[in-house]
TIDO-332498 format. One record per residue (C-alpha): residue in one letter; chain; z, x, y. Coordinates in steps of 0.1 Angstrom, whole numbers, plus 5000, padded with zeros to 4 digits. Layout:
# residues N
{'A', 'A', {Z, X, Y}}
...
***
This chain:
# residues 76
{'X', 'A', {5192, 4394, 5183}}
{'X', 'A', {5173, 4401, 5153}}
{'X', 'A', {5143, 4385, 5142}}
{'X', 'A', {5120, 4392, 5112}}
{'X', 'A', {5083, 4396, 5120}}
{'X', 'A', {5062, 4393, 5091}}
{'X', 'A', {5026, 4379, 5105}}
{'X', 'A', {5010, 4392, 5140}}
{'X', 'A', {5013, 4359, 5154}}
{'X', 'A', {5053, 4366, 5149}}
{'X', 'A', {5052, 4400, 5168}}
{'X', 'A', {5032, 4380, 5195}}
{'X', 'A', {5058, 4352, 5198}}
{'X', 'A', {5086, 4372, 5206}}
{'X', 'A', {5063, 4396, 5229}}
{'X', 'A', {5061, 4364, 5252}}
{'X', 'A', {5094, 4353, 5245}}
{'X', 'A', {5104, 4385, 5259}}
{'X', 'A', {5083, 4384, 5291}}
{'X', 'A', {5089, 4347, 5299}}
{'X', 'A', {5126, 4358, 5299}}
{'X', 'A', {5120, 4388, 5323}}
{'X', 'A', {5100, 4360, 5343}}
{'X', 'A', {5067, 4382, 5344}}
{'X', 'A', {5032, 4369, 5343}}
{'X', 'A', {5012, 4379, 5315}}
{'X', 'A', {4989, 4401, 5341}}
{'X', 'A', {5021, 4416, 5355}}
{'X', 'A', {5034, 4424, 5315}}
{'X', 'A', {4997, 4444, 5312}}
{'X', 'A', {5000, 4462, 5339}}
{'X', 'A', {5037, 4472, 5333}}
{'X', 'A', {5026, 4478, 5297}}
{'X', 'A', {4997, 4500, 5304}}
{'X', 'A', {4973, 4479, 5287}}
{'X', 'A', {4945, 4451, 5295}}
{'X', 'A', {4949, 4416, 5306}}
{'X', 'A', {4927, 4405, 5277}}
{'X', 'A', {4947, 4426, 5254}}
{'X', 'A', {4979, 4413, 5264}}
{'X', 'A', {4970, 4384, 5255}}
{'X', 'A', {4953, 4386, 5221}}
{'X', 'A', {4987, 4402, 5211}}
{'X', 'A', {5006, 4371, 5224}}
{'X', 'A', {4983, 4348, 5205}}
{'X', 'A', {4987, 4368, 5172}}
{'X', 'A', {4955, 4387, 5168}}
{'X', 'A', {4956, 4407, 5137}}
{'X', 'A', {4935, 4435, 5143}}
{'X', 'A', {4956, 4450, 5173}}
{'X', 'A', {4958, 4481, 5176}}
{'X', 'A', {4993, 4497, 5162}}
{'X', 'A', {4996, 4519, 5190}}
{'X', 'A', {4989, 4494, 5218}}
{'X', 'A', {5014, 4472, 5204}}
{'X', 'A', {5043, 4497, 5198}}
{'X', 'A', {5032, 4503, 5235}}
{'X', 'A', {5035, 4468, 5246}}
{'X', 'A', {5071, 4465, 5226}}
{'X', 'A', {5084, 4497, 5241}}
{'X', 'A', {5078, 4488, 5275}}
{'X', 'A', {5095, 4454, 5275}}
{'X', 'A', {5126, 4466, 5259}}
{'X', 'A', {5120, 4457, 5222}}
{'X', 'A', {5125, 4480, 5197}}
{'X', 'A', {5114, 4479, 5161}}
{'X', 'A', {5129, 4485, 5130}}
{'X', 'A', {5115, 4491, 5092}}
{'X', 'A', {5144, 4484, 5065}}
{'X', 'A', {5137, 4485, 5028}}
{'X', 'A', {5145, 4448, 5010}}
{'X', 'A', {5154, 4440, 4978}}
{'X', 'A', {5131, 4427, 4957}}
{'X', 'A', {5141, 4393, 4938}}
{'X', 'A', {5149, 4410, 4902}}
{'X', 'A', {5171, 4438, 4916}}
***
């Protein structure tokens, strides 16, 4: 399923979406992800300022991939 994530907060919602439905706890998802508890869980709550890299980290590891499509803009 697709979903469109414009905001952090909406790459953090379907981060725990994700590891609800795989039944992990958030300290389990850091550890499988390679990253901090604390991190983990900025990134679920939407924090802004996370770090690309961490996060394409996080989303690799749980299965979700990410796409960038160009969109049409209104006048076209």
């Amino acid at each position: 399923m697709k979903n469109k994530a414009a905001t952090a907060a909406d790459i953090g919602v379907a981060i725990r979406k994700k590891r609800k439905e795989d039944g992990l706890t958030l300290a389990d998802a850091a550890a499988l992800c390679g990253v901090g508890y604390r991190f983990m869980s900025d990134l679920e709550n939407g924090k802004a300022t996370a770090q690309v890299g961490k996060v394409l980290q996080v989303l690799t590891a749980l299965g979700l991939d990410v796409y960038i499509e160009s969109r049409s803009w209104p006048n076209e």
